[in-house]
N, C-alpha and C positions, 0 to 999 in steps of 0.2 A: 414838774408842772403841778401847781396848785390846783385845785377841786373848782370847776368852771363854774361861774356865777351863773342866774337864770337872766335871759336876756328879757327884758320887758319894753314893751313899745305899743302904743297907743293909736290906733286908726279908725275912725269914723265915729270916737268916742268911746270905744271898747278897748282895755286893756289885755294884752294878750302876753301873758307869760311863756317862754319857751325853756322846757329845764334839757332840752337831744341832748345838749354839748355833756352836760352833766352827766347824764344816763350815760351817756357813753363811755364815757372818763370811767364809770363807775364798773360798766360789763368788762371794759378792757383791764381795768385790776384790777378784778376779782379775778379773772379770768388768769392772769401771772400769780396770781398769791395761791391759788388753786395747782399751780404747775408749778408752785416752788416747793409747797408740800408734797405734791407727789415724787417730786426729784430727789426729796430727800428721803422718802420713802422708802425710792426703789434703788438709790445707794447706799442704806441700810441693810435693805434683803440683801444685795448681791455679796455684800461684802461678806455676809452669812455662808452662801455659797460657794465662794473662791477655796481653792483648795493651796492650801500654805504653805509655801517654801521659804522664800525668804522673809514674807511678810508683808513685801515693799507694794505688792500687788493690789492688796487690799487698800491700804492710801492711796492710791493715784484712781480712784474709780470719783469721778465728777459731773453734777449736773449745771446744766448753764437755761437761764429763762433769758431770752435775748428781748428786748424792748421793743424793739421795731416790729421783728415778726411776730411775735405774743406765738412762740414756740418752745417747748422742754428740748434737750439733747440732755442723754444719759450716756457716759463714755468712760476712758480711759484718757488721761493725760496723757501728756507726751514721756514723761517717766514711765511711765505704765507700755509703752507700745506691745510689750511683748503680752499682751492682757488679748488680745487678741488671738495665740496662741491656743489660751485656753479656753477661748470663748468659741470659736470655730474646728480645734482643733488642728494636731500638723504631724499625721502620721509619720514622715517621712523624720521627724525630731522623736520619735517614740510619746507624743503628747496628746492624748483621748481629749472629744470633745466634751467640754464641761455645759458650758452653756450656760454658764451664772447670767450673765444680764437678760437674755431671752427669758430662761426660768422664773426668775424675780418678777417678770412684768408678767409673765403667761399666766403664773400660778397664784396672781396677786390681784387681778381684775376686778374683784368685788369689793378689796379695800380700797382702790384706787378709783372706784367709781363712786366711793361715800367719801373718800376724804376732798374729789370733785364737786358733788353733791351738795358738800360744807358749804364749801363757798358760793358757789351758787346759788343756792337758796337763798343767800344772803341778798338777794337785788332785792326782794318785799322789804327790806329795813334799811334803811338807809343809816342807820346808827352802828347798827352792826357790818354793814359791810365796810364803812369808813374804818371800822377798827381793824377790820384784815388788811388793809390797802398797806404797801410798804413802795414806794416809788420806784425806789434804787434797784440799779442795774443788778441781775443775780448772778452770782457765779461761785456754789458752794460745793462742800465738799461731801456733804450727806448727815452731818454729825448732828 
């Protein structure tokens, strides 16, 4: 969807500009481009803290910004299932709980609240927040 026109319409001889549809267009991606950086953020830290065995564990960690809901999800693929192991824990497999993803995000709050911040600030400019807007559907991998 393109960037909404301002609607203008004219009653009792007074022109009246309406920009909602715009602003809104504008809060709603900012608002996704703000949760696409932090997705990638916090699938950088994690992979930090995964503890390495075969490797495989570290690539399947994935964030998704869904369009409808204007929501982050930070996870494990479906390669990845056993990422859950280490994430919670399974004493019963001899596997300590690591807690990469929790950590990432717990111990990470204050960058995650300025790289939020970035974009948002950006509704006073309208030049600058145009230039964060990215439309398309997200679904990356953190790199």
């Amino acid at each position: 969807m393109a960037i909404p026109s301002p609607i203008k319409f004219t009653k009792n001889g007074v022109e009246y500009v309406s920009q909602v549809d715009r602003v809104n267009y504008t809060i709603k991606e900012l608002t996704r481009a703000a949760l696409r950086d932090t997705g990638k953020y916090v699938c950088r830290m994690t992979r930090k803290q995964i503890k390495r065995r075969t490797g495989k564990l570290a690539k399947n960690i994935q964030y998704w910004v869904r369009k409808r809901e204007t929501d982050l999800l930070v996870g494990f693929k479906v390669g990845g299932f056993y990422g859950i192991f280490q994430e919670l824990g399974a004493p019963e497999r001899g596997i300590p709980k690591v807690g990469a993803l929790r950590n990432a995000v717990y111990n990470n709050i204050e960058e995650i609240i300025k790289i939020q911040g970035m974009y948002l600030s950006a509704i006073e400019d309208e030049n600058t927040a145009l230039g964060y807007i990215n439309e398309s559907e997200e679904m990356g991998d953190g790199y």
